[in-house]
LUMMI-163586 format. One line per 5 residues: their letters; for each residue x, y, z of N, C-alpha, C. Coordinates in nm, 3 decimals. Layout:
N
A = X/Y/Z/X/Y/Z/X/Y/Z | ... $
END
This chain:
209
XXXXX = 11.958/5.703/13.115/11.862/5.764/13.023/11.867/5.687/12.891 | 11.722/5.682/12.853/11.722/5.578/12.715/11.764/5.629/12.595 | 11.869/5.617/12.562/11.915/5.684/12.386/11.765/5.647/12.300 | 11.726/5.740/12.186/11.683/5.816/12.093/11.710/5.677/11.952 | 11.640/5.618/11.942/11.687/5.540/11.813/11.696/5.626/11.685 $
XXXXX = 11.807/5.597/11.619/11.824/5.714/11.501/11.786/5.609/11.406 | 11.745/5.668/11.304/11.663/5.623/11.198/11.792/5.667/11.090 | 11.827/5.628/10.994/11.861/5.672/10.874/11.795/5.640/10.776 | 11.788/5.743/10.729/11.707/5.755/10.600/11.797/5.782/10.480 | 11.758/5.661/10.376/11.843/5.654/10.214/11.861/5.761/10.172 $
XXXXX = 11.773/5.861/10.134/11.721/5.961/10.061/11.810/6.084/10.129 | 11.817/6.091/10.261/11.914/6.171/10.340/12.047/6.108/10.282 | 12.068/6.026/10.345/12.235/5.993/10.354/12.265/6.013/10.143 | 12.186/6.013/10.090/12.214/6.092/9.960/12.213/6.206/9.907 | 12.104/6.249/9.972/12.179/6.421/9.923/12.297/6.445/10.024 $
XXXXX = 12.314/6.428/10.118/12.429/6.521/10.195/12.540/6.417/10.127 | 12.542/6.298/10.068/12.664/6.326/9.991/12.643/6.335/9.855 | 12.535/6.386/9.806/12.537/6.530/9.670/12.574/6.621/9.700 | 12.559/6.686/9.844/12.623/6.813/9.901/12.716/6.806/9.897 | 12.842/6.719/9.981/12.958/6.732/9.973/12.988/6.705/9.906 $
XXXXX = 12.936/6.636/9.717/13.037/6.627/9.604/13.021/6.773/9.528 | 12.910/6.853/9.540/12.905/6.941/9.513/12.970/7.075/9.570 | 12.964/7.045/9.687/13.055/7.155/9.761/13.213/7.150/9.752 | 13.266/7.043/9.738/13.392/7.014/9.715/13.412/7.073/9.579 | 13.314/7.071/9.475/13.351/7.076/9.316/13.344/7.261/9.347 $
XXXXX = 13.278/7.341/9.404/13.296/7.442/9.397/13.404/7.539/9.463 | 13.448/7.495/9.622/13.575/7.487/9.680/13.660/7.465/9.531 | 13.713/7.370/9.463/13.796/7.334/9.346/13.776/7.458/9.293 | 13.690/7.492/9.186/13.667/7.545/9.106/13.648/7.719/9.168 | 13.633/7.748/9.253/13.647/7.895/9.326/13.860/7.898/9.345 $
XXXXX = 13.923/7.840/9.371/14.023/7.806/9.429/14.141/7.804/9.301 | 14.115/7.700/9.165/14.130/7.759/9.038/14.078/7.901/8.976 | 13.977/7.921/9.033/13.997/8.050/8.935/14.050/8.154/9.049 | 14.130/8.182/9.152/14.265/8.208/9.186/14.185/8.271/9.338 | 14.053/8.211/9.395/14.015/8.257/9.510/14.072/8.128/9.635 $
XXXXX = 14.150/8.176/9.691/14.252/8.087/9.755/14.188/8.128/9.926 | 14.243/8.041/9.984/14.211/7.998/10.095/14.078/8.029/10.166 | 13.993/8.119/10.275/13.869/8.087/10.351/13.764/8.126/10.202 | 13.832/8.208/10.083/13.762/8.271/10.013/13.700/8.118/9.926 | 13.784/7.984/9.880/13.718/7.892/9.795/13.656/7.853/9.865 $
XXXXX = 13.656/7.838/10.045/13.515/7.732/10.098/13.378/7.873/10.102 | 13.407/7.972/10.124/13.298/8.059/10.123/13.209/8.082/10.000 | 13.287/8.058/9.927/13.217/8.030/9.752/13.107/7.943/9.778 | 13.110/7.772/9.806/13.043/7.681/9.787/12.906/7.736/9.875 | 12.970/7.758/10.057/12.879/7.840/10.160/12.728/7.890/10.026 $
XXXXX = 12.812/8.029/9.969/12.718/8.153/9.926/12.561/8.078/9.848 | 12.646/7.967/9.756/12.589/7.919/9.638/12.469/7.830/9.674 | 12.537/7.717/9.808/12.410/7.619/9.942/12.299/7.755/9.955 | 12.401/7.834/10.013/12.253/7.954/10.100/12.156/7.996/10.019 | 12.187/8.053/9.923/12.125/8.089/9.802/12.060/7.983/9.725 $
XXXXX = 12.030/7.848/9.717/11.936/7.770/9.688/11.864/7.733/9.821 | 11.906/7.704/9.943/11.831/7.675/10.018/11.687/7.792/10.081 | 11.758/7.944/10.032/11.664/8.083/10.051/11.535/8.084/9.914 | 11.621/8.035/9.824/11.509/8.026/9.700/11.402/7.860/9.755 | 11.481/7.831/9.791/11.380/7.679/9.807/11.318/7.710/9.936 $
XXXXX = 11.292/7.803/10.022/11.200/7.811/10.131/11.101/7.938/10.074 | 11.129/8.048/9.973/11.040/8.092/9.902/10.948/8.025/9.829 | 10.987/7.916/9.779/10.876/7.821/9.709/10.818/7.780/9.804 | 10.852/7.744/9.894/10.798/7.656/9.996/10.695/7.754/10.017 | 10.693/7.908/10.028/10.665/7.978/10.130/10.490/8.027/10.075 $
XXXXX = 10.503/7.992/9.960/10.375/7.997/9.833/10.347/8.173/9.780 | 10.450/8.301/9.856/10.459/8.401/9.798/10.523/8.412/9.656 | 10.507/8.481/9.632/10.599/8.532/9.506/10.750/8.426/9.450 | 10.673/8.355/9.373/10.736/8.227/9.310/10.824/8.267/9.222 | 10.760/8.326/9.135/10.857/8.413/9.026/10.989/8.430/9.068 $
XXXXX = 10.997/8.512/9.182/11.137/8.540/9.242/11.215/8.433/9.282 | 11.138/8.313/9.345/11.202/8.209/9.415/11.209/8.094/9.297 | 11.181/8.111/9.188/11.211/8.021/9.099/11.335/8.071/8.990 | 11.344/8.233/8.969/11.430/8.258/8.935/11.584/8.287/8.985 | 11.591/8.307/9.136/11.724/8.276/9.185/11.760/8.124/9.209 $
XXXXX = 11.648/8.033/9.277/11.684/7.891/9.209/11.754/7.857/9.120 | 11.701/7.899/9.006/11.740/7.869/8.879/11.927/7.936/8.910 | 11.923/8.044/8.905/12.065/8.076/8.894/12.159/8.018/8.994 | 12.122/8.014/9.144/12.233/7.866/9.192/12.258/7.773/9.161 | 12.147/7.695/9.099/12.115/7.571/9.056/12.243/7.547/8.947 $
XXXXX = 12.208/7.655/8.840/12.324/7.725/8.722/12.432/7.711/8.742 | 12.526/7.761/8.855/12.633/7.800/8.943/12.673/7.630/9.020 | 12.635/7.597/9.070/12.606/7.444/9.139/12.627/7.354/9.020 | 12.538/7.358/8.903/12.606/7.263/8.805/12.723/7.237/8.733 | 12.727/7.393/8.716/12.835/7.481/8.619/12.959/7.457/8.678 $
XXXXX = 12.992/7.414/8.836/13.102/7.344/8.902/13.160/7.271/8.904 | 13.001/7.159/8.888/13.032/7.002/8.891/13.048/6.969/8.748 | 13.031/7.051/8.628/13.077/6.986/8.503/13.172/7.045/8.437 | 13.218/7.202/8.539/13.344/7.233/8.514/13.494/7.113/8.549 | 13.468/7.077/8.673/13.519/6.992/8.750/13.552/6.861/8.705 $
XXXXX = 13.478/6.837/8.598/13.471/6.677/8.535/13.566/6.658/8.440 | 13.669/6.716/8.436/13.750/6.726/8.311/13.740/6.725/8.204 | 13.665/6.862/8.188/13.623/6.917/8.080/13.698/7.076/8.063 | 13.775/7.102/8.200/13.813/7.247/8.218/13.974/7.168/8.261 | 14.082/7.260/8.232/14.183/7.286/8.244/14.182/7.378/8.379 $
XXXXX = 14.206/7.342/8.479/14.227/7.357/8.615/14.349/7.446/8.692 | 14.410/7.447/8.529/14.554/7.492/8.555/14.547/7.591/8.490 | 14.487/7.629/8.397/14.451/7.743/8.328/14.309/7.793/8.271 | 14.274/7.872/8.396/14.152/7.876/8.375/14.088/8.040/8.292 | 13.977/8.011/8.190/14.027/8.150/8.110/13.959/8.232/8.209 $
XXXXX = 13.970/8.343/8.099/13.965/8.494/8.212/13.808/8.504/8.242 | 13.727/8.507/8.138/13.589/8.512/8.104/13.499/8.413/8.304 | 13.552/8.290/8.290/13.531/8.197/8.416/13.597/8.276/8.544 | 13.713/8.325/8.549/13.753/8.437/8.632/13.621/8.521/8.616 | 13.633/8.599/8.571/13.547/8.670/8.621/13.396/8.677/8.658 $
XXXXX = 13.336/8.611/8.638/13.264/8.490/8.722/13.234/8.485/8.844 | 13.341/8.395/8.838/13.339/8.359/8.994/13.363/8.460/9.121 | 13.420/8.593/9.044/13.483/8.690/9.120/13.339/8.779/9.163 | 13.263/8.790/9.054/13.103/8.818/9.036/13.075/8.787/9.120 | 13.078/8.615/9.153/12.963/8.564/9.224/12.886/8.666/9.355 $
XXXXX = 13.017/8.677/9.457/12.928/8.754/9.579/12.839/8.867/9.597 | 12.888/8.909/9.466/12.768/9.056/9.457/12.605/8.974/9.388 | 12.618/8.889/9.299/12.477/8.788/9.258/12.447/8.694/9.419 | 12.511/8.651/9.508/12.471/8.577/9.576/12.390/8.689/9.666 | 12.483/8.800/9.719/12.425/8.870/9.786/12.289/8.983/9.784 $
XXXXX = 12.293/8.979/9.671/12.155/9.028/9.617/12.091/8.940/9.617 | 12.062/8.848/9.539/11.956/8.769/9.601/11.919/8.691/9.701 | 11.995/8.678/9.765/11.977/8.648/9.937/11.908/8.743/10.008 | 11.943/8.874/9.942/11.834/9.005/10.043/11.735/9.044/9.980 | 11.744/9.027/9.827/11.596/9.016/9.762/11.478/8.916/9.863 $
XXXXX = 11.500/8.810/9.899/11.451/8.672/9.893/11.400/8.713/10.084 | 11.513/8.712/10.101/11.521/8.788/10.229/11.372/8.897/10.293 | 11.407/9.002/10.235/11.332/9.066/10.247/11.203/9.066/10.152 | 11.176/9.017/10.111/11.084/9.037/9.983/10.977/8.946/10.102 | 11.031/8.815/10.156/10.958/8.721/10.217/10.900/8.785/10.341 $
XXXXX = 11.002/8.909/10.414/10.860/8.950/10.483/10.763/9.076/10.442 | 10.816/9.094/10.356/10.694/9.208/10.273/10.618/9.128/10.250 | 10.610/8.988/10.217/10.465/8.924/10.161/10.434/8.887/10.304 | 10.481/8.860/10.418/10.424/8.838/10.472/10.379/8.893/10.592 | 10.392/9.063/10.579/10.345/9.137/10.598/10.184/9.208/10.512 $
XXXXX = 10.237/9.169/10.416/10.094/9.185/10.318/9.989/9.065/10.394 | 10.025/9.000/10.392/9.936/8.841/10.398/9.874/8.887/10.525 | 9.971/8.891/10.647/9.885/8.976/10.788/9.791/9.050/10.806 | 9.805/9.159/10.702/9.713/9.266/10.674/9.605/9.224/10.619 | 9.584/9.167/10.510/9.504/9.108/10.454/9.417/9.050/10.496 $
XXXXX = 9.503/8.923/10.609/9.395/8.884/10.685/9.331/8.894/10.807 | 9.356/8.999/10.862/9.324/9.096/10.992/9.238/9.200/10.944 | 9.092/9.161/10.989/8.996/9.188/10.939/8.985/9.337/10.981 | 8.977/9.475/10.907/8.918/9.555/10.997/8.816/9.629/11.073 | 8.835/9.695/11.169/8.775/9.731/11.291/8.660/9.795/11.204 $
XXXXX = 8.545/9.737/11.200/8.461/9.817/11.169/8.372/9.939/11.234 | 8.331/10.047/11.184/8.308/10.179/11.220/8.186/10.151/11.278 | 8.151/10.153/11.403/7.999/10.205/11.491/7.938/10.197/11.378 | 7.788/10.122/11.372/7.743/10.191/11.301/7.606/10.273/11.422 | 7.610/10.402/11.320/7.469/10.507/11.368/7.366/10.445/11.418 $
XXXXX = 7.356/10.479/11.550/7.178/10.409/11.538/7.071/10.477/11.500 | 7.020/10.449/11.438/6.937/10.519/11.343/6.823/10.591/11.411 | 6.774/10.742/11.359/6.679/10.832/11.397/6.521/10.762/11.458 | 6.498/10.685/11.373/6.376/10.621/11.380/6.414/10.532/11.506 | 6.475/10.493/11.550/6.500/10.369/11.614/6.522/10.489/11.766 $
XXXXX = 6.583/10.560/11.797/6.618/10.664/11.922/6.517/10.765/11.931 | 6.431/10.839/11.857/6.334/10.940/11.913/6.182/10.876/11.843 | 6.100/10.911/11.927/5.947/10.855/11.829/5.943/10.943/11.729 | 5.866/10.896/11.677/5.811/10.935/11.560/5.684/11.061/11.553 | 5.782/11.168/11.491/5.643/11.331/11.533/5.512/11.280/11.487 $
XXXXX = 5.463/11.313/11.546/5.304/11.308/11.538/5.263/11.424/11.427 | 5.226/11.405/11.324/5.154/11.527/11.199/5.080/11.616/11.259 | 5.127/11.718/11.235/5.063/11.837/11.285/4.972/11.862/11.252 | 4.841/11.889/11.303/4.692/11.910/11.218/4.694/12.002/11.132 | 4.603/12.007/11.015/4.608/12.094/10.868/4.529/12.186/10.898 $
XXXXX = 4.610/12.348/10.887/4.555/12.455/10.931/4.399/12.444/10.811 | 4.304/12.525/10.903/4.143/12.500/10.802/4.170/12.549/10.701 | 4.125/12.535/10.584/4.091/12.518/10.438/4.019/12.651/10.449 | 4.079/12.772/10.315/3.987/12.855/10.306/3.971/12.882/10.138 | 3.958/12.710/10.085/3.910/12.677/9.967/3.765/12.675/9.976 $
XXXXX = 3.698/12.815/9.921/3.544/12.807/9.912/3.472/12.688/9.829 | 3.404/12.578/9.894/3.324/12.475/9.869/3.160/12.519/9.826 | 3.145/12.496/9.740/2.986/12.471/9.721/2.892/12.419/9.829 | 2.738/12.432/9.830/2.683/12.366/9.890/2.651/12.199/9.893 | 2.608/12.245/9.708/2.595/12.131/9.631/2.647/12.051/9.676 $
XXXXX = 2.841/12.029/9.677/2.952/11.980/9.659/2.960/11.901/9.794 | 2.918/11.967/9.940/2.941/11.931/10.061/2.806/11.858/10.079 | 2.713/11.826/9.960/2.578/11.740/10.012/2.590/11.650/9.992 | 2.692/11.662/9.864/2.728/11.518/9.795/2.778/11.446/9.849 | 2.925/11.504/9.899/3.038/11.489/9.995/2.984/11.396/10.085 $
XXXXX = 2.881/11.440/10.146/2.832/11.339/10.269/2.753/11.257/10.241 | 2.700/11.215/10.113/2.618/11.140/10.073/2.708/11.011/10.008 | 2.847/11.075/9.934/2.975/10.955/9.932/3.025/10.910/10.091 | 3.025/10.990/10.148/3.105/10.948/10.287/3.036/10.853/10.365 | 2.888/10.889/10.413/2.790/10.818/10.442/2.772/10.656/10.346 $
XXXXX = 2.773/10.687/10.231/2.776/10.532/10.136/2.908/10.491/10.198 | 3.045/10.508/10.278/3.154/10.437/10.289/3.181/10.418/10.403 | 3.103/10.487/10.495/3.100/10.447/10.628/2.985/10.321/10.633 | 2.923/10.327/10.553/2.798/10.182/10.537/2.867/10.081/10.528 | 2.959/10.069/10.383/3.003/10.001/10.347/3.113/9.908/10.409 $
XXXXX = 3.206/9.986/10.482/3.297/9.971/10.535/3.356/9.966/10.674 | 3.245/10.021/10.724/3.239/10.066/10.896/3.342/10.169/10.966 | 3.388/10.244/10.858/3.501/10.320/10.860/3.481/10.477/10.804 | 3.507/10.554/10.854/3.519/10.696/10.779/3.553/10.720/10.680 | 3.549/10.794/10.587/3.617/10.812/10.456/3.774/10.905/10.422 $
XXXXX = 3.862/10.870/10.383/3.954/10.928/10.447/3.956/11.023/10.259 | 4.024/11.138/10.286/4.056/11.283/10.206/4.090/11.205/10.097 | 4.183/11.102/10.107/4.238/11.015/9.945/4.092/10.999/9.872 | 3.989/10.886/9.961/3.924/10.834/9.906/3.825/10.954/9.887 | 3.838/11.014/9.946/3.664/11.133/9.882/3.754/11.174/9.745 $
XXXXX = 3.851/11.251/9.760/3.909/11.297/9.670/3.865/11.237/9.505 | 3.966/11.076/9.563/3.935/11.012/9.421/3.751/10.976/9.388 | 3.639/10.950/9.453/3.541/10.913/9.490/3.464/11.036/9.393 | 3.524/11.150/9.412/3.432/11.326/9.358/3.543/11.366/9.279 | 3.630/11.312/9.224/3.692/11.322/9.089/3.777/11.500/9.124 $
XXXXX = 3.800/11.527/9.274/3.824/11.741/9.298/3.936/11.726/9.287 | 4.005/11.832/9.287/4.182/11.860/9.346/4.180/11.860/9.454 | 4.311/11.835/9.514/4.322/11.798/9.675/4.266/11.924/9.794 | 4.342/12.028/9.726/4.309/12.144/9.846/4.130/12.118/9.878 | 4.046/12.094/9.744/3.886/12.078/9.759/3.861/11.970/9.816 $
XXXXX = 3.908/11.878/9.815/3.881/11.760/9.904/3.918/11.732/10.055 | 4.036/11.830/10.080/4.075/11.882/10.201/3.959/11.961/10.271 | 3.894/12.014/10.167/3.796/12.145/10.235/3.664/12.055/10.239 | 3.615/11.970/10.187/3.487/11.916/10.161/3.555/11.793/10.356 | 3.653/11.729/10.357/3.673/11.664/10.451/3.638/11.717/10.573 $
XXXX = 3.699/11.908/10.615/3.624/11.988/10.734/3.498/11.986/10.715 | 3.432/11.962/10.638/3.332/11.960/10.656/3.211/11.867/10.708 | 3.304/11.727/10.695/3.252/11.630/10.741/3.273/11.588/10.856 | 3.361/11.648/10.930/3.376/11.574/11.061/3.303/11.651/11.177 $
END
Protein backbone atom coordinates (compact mmCIF):
# COMPACT_ATOMS: atom_id res chain seq x y z
CA UNK A 1 0.00 0.00 0.00
CA UNK A 2 1.25 3.48 -1.12
CA UNK A 3 2.21 5.70 2.01
CA UNK A 4 0.41 9.23 2.16
CA UNK A 5 3.17 11.94 1.42
CA UNK A 6 3.23 14.19 4.51
CA UNK A 7 3.62 17.65 3.82
CA UNK A 8 5.04 19.83 6.62
CA UNK A 9 4.04 22.90 6.95
CA UNK A 10 6.41 25.98 8.58
CA UNK A 11 3.59 27.71 10.12
CA UNK A 12 2.51 24.28 11.86
CA UNK A 13 5.77 23.00 13.00
CA UNK A 14 5.66 26.66 14.78
CA UNK A 15 2.95 26.96 16.69
CA UNK A 16 3.08 23.44 18.18
CA UNK A 17 6.41 24.51 19.32
CA UNK A 18 4.70 27.85 20.75
CA UNK A 19 2.52 25.24 22.34
CA UNK A 20 4.97 23.32 23.98
CA UNK A 21 7.01 26.48 25.13
CA UNK A 22 3.95 27.65 26.44
CA UNK A 23 2.65 24.68 27.99
CA UNK A 24 5.83 23.87 29.68
CA UNK A 25 5.91 27.67 31.11
CA UNK A 26 2.55 26.94 32.70
CA UNK A 27 3.26 23.24 34.02
CA UNK A 28 6.43 25.54 35.76
CA UNK A 29 4.51 28.14 36.95
CA UNK A 30 1.20 26.00 38.24
CA UNK A 31 3.89 23.65 40.02
CA UNK A 32 5.67 26.85 41.80
CA UNK A 33 2.82 28.16 43.00
CA UNK A 34 2.65 24.73 45.04
CA UNK A 35 0.14 22.70 42.48
CA UNK A 36 2.37 19.61 42.29
CA UNK A 37 2.15 16.68 40.32
CA UNK A 38 -1.07 15.61 37.57
CA UNK A 39 -2.47 19.03 39.08
CA UNK A 40 0.69 21.41 37.16
CA UNK A 41 0.15 19.49 33.70
CA UNK A 42 -3.74 19.93 34.10
CA UNK A 43 -3.24 23.67 34.59
CA UNK A 44 -1.59 24.20 31.07
CA UNK A 45 -4.56 21.32 29.64
CA UNK A 46 -7.48 23.94 31.21
CA UNK A 47 -5.82 27.21 29.81
CA UNK A 48 -5.14 25.26 25.67
CA UNK A 49 -9.00 24.24 26.09
CA UNK A 50 -10.21 27.40 27.01
CA UNK A 51 -8.59 29.35 24.08
CA UNK A 52 -9.13 26.78 21.64
CA UNK A 53 -13.37 26.91 22.86
CA UNK A 54 -13.12 30.76 22.58
CA UNK A 55 -11.37 30.46 19.16
CA UNK A 56 -14.12 28.11 17.61
CA UNK A 57 -16.79 30.69 18.98
CA UNK A 58 -15.25 33.24 16.78
CA UNK A 59 -14.99 30.99 14.25
CA UNK A 60 -18.56 30.09 14.85
CA UNK A 61 -19.81 33.95 13.89
CA UNK A 62 -22.42 33.73 17.11
CA UNK A 63 -22.04 35.80 19.89
CA UNK A 64 -18.45 37.24 19.63
CA UNK A 65 -18.63 39.29 22.59
CA UNK A 66 -18.41 36.15 24.64
CA UNK A 67 -15.78 34.48 22.48
CA UNK A 68 -13.62 37.45 22.45
CA UNK A 69 -13.86 37.99 26.02
CA UNK A 70 -12.79 34.54 27.38
CA UNK A 71 -10.05 34.68 24.64
CA UNK A 72 -8.88 37.51 26.00
CA UNK A 73 -8.62 36.00 29.54
CA UNK A 74 -6.60 32.72 28.45
CA UNK A 75 -4.70 34.58 26.24
CA UNK A 76 -4.02 36.77 29.79
CA UNK A 77 -3.23 33.50 31.72
CA UNK A 78 -1.00 31.99 28.67
CA UNK A 79 1.10 35.16 28.67
CA UNK A 80 1.11 35.87 32.27
CA UNK A 81 3.17 32.31 32.37
CA UNK A 82 5.47 32.85 29.80
CA UNK A 83 6.64 36.27 31.32
CA UNK A 84 6.25 35.00 34.71
CA UNK A 85 8.69 32.27 33.67
CA UNK A 86 11.32 34.60 32.11
CA UNK A 87 13.02 35.56 35.14
CA UNK A 88 11.23 38.08 36.19
CA UNK A 89 9.49 35.90 39.12
CA UNK A 90 11.30 34.21 41.91
CA UNK A 91 10.26 30.58 41.42
CA UNK A 92 11.23 29.80 44.79
CA UNK A 93 9.12 32.15 46.36
CA UNK A 94 6.22 32.81 44.90
CA UNK A 95 3.88 35.59 46.59
CA UNK A 96 0.61 34.70 47.93
CA UNK A 97 -1.52 37.14 45.73
CA UNK A 98 -0.02 34.66 42.32
CA UNK A 99 -1.03 31.69 44.66
CA UNK A 100 -4.05 32.47 44.68
CA UNK A 101 -4.50 32.73 41.20
CA UNK A 102 -3.57 30.01 40.02
CA UNK A 103 -5.59 28.11 42.67
CA UNK A 104 -8.65 30.29 41.04
CA UNK A 105 -7.86 29.23 37.84
CA UNK A 106 -10.27 26.00 37.59
CA UNK A 107 -13.33 27.58 38.72
CA UNK A 108 -12.54 30.68 35.66
CA UNK A 109 -11.55 27.89 33.25
CA UNK A 110 -14.55 25.98 34.02
CA UNK A 111 -17.03 28.50 33.65
CA UNK A 112 -16.13 29.55 30.69
CA UNK A 113 -15.74 26.44 28.96
CA UNK A 114 -19.59 25.83 29.80
CA UNK A 115 -20.50 29.34 29.11
CA UNK A 116 -18.92 28.87 25.52
CA UNK A 117 -20.10 25.44 25.61
CA UNK A 118 -23.42 25.86 25.92
CA UNK A 119 -24.12 29.27 24.86
CA UNK A 120 -22.85 27.77 21.23
CA UNK A 121 -25.75 25.58 21.05
CA UNK A 122 -28.33 28.02 22.17
CA UNK A 123 -27.22 30.09 19.16
CA UNK A 124 -27.41 27.42 17.30
CA UNK A 125 -30.48 26.42 18.16
CA UNK A 126 -31.76 29.94 17.61
CA UNK A 127 -30.15 29.99 14.09
CA UNK A 128 -32.29 26.53 13.26
CA UNK A 129 -35.35 28.09 14.20
CA UNK A 130 -34.89 31.01 12.48
CA UNK A 131 -34.24 29.42 9.55
CA UNK A 132 -36.93 26.76 9.32
CA UNK A 133 -39.47 28.47 7.74
CA UNK A 134 -42.93 28.04 9.25
CA UNK A 135 -45.74 25.80 8.34
CA UNK A 136 -48.01 28.10 7.04
CA UNK A 137 -51.84 28.03 8.02
CA UNK A 138 -54.41 26.72 5.08
CA UNK A 139 -55.42 29.45 3.81
CA UNK A 140 -59.64 29.73 3.59
CA UNK A 141 -60.92 29.35 0.34
CA UNK A 142 -62.80 32.02 -0.04
CA UNK A 143 -66.88 32.36 -0.12
CA UNK A 144 -66.96 33.80 -3.53
CA UNK A 145 -64.74 31.30 -4.98
CA UNK A 146 -66.98 27.84 -3.35
CA UNK A 147 -70.79 28.89 -3.64
CA UNK A 148 -72.22 31.20 -6.63
CA UNK A 149 -73.11 34.16 -6.21
CA UNK A 150 -77.15 34.84 -4.87
CA UNK A 151 -78.96 36.13 -7.44
CA UNK A 152 -80.88 39.71 -6.02
CA UNK A 153 -84.02 39.11 -5.04
CA UNK A 154 -86.63 41.12 -7.01
CA UNK A 155 -87.86 44.57 -5.29
CA UNK A 156 -91.13 44.01 -3.65
CA UNK A 157 -93.65 46.77 -5.87
CA UNK A 158 -93.35 50.31 -4.92
CA UNK A 159 -96.34 51.75 -3.13
CA UNK A 160 -94.72 55.26 -3.64
CA UNK A 161 -97.77 57.11 -5.26
CA UNK A 162 -96.36 58.53 -8.73
CA UNK A 163 -98.02 61.21 -10.67
CA UNK A 164 -99.31 60.88 -14.04
CA UNK A 165 -97.46 63.73 -15.25
CA UNK A 166 -94.24 62.17 -13.73
CA UNK A 167 -94.73 58.54 -15.46
CA UNK A 168 -95.27 60.50 -19.06
CA UNK A 169 -92.21 62.03 -18.64
CA UNK A 170 -90.56 59.00 -17.28
CA UNK A 171 -91.15 57.36 -20.59
CA UNK A 172 -90.44 60.10 -22.69
CA UNK A 173 -86.61 60.11 -20.82
CA UNK A 174 -86.51 56.34 -21.12
CA UNK A 175 -87.65 56.20 -24.69
CA UNK A 176 -84.87 59.22 -25.53
CA UNK A 177 -82.22 56.41 -23.95
CA UNK A 178 -83.29 53.49 -25.40
CA UNK A 179 -82.81 55.63 -28.88
CA UNK A 180 -79.81 56.68 -27.90
CA UNK A 181 -78.23 53.83 -26.62
CA UNK A 182 -80.04 50.69 -27.66
CA UNK A 183 -80.42 49.86 -24.11
CA UNK A 184 -83.10 50.35 -21.39
CA UNK A 185 -82.78 52.87 -18.89
CA UNK A 186 -81.70 51.60 -15.74
CA UNK A 187 -83.40 53.23 -12.02
CA UNK A 188 -79.71 55.07 -11.50
CA UNK A 189 -80.05 56.74 -14.72
CA UNK A 190 -83.87 57.81 -14.65
CA UNK A 191 -83.30 58.73 -11.18
CA UNK A 192 -80.40 61.07 -11.92
CA UNK A 193 -82.08 62.01 -15.58
CA UNK A 194 -85.69 63.43 -13.36
CA UNK A 195 -83.59 64.90 -10.63
CA UNK A 196 -86.52 62.24 -7.80
CA UNK A 197 -85.45 60.35 -4.68
CA UNK A 198 -84.81 56.82 -5.17
CA UNK A 199 -87.95 55.11 -3.69
CA UNK A 200 -89.73 57.59 -6.82
CA UNK A 201 -87.56 56.44 -9.30
CA UNK A 202 -87.98 52.89 -8.16
CA UNK A 203 -91.75 53.51 -8.64
CA UNK A 204 -91.62 55.52 -12.01
CA UNK A 205 -89.13 52.26 -13.21
CA UNK A 206 -92.53 49.67 -12.50
CA UNK A 207 -93.86 51.54 -14.49
CA UNK A 208 -91.92 51.24 -17.38
CA UNK A 209 -91.40 47.84 -17.92
Amino acid sequence: MRALPVRLDAVLVQALIAAALSFAHLHDLAAAAGQHGWKAWAYPVSVDLLLVAAWRRLRSGGAKAAGWCWFLVALTASLGANVATAGLLDMDHVPAWLRILVAGWPAVAFLGGTLLAHGATADARTTERESTPEPRASQAPSPATELPAAEPEPAPPSTTPVPPALVTLARKVADEHRTRTGTPIDTSTLRARLGVPLPLAEALSTHLT
